[in-house]
N, C-alpha and C positions, 0 to 999 in steps of 0.2 A: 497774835500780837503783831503791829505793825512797828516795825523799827527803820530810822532815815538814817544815813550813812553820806558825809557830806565833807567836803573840800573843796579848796580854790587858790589861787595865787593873785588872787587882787583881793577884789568886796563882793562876798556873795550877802545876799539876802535872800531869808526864806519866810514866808509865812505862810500860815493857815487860814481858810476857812471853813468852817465847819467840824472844826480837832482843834486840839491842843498839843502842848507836846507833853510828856512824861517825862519818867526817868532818865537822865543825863547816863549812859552809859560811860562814853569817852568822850572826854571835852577836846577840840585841840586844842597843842602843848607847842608846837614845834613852829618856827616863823609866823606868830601870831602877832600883831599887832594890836588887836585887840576881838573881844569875843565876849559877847551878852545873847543872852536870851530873856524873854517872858514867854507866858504861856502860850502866846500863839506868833512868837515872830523871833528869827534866831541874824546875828549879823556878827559875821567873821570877815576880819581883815587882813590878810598878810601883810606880814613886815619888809622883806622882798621880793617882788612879782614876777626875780627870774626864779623863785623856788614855789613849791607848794607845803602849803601847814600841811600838818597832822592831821587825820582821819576825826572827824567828830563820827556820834553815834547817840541817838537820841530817840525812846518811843512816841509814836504817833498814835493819838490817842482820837480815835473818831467821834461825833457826837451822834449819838442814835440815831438812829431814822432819817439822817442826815448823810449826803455825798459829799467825802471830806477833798478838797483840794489844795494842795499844795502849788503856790505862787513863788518860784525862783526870779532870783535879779544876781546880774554880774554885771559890774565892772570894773575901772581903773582910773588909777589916776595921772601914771607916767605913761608923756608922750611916746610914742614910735610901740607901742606894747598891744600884744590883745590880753583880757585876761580872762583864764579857764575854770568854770564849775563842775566838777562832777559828785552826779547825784546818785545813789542808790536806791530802791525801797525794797525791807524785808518783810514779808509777811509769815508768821510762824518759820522759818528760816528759809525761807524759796523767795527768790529776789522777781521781783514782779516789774521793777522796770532799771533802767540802765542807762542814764545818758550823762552824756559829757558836752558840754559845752558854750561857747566862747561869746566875748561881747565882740563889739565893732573896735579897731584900731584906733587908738585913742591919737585925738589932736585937734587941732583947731575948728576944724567945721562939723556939724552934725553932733547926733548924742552917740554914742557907742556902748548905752547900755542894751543888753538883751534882756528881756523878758520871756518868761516861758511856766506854761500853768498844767499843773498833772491830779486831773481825775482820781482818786483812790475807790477803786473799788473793794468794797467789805465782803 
């Protein structure tokens, strides 16, 4: 069983293709600003982006015969800020990837969103 492990201090976005998500383990609770999910796309926002919410936790549910991938987006919306995702994945309970990280410094020119897309191997 694949379970996602996830946090941020701005707006993360996640979605799937090729999975869905399952059971909500643990939603975040703590400097939320707000937080939905549907079956294939989840988006938390923190309420201040000098703190980080609470640990979501959520299984990822693969479609057969299919290579599921998970699509992450971070950003912000206060100037002079970077803002940080970290992601986890658990497969039967042995963490298979580990990353952390940041959009572009939020301000007047260019976009400072990140983009970043993770392969799941079954």
């Amino acid at each position: 069983m694949h379970k996602i492990l996830f946090i941020t201090n701005g707006r993360l976005d996640l979605t799937l293709e090729n999975a869905s998500f399952g059971k909500h383990y643990k939603d975040p609770s703590n400097n939320v600003k707000s937080f939905f999910s549907t079956k294939n796309e989840i988006q938390l926002v923190s309420d201040d982006i000098g703190k980080f919410t609470s640990w979501g936790l959520i299984e990822l549910i693969p479609d057969a015969g299919k290579l599921p991938i998970i699509n992450a987006c971070v950003t912000g919306d206060n100037w002079g800020w970077f803002a940080t995702a970290h992601l986890v994945l658990e497969k039967d309970g042995q963490i298979i990837f580990n990353d952390n990280f940041q959009s572009g410094l939020i301000g007047p020119v260019g976009n400072p969103t990140t983009h970043k897309s993770y392969p799941v191997q079954t």
